[in-house]
N, C-alpha and C positions, 0 to 999 in steps of 0.2 A: 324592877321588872314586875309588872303586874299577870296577874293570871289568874283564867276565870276555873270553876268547875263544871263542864258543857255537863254532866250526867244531872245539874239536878239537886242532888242531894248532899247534904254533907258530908265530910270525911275528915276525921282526927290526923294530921297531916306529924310528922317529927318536928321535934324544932332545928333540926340540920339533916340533911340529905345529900348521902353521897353518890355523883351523878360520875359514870365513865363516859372519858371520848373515844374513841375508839375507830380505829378505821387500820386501810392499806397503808404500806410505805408511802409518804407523800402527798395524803388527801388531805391536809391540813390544819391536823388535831392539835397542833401547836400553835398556828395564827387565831384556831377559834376561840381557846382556853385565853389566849394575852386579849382576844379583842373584846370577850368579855367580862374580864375578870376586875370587879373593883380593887387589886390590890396588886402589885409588880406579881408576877406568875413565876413559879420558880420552876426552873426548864432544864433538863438535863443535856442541852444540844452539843453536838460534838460536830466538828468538821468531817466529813465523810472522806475516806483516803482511798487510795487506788488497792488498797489492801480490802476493803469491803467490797468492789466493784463487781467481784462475782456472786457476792453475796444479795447486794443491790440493786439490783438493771437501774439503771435510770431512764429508759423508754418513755416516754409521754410527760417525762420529769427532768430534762439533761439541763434544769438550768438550779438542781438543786443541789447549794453546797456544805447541809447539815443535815443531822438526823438525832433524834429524840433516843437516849439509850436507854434510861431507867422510865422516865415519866414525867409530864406537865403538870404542877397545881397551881389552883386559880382557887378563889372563892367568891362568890357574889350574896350580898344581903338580899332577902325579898322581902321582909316587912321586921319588926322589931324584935321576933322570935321565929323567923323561918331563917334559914342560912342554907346555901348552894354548894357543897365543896367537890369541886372539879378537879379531874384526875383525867389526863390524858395521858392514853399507853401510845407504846413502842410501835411503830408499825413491822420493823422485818421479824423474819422468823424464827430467827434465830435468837431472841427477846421475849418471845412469845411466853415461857416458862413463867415471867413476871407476870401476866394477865391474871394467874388464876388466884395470889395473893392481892392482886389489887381488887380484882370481884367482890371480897369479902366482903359483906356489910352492905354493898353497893345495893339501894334502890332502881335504876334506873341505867339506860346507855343510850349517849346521841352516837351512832354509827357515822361517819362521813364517809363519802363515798366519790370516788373521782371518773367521771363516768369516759376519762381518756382511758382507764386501767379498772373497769368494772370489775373486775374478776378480783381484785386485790380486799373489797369490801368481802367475799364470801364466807375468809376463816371466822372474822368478827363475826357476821350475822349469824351462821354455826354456832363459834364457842356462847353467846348469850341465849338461844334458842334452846342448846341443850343444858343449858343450868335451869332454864327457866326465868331467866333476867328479862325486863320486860325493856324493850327501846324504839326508837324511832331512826329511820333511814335516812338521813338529809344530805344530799344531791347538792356536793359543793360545787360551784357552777365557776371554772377558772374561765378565765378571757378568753383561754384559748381552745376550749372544750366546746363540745356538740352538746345542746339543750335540747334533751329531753325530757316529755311528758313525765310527769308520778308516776304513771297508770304501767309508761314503756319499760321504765326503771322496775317497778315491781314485777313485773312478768320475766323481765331477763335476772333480777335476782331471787326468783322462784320466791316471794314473801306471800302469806295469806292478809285478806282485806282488813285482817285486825289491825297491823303493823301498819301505821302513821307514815308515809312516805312523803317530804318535801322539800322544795329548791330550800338553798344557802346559798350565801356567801359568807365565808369564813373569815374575810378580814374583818365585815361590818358587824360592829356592836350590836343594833337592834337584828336584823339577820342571826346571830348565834342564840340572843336572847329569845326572839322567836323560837328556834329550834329547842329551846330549853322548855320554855313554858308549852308547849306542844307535849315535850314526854312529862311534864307534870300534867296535864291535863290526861294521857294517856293513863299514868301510872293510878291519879285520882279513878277515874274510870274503871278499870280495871281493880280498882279495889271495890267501887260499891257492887260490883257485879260480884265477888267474891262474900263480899261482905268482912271485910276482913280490911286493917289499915295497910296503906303501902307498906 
């Protein structure tokens, strides 16, 4: 995956960066982590059973028959001393509790956002917003979903024009990688404004 620095100037980057995926029950944190990830992803998926169903709705999702309990890892190379390590969390709320040990260390967060069930991205963009984790919104775009503008997305999830909002798709490799090099680019950014490394 290549990626540019749009600010400009340099910046002393880590040589591993931990990036979270992050999003609602079902926006597809788990297809993005496997579609991008150079290496088998290790996936915590469990069969979803009628025992979670109240916990669960499956509304704009009834064709989904697993869910992520602990967490996704993926890692991707980006050049001979840069490395990617990808942690997809849990979407229900009951799992939530795991987020704020996975945060630790984290550089970065790709948000997914399923705009059949908009409202399901808001804990994510919350919980990073008040740590001060910096991430990008990407608008996973399923077959069977309404496509909307960046601009419409951002306004109905209340984000300021700092936050990086863009289509996905979550199954596609370049798609995810995009979404990636976008919050490096964000995160680059945001450090020479600081002046400070990510």
């Amino acid at each position: 995956m290549a990626y540019a620095n749009d600010c400009d100037s340099p910046a002393a980057v880590p040589a591993t960066l931990k990036i979270l995926v992050a999003g609602g029950f079902g926006a597809g944190k788990t297809t993005f982590v496997s579609a991008v990830s150079e290496i088998e992803p290790l996936s915590t998926e469990e069969l979803l059973s009628d025992l979670g169903a109240a916990d669960d709705p499956l509304y704009g999702v009834e064709a989904k028959s697993t869910t992520t309990v602990a967490l996704d890892f993926g890692r991707i190379t980006l050049d001979e001393r840069h490395v990617l390590y990808l942690f997809g969390t849990p979407g229900q709320h009951r799992f939530w509790f795991l987020w704020e040990e996975m945060c630790a260390g984290a550089l970065g967060a790709v948000v997914l956002a399923d705009t059949r069930r908009l409202a399901d991205c808001f804990p994510a963009v919350d919980f990073f917003e008040r740590r001060g984790i910096a991430f990008v919104l990407a608008v996973n775009e399923f077959d069977e979903g309404h496509r909307y503008a960046p601009d419409e997305v951002r306004e109905a999830v209340g984000l300021g024009p700092d936050v990086p909002v863009l289509r996905c798709d979550a199954r596609l490799t370049s798609s995810g990688t995009g979404a990636l090099a976008a919050l490096v680019r964000h995160l680059l950014c945001l450090s020479n404004e600081s002046g400070e490394p990510p």
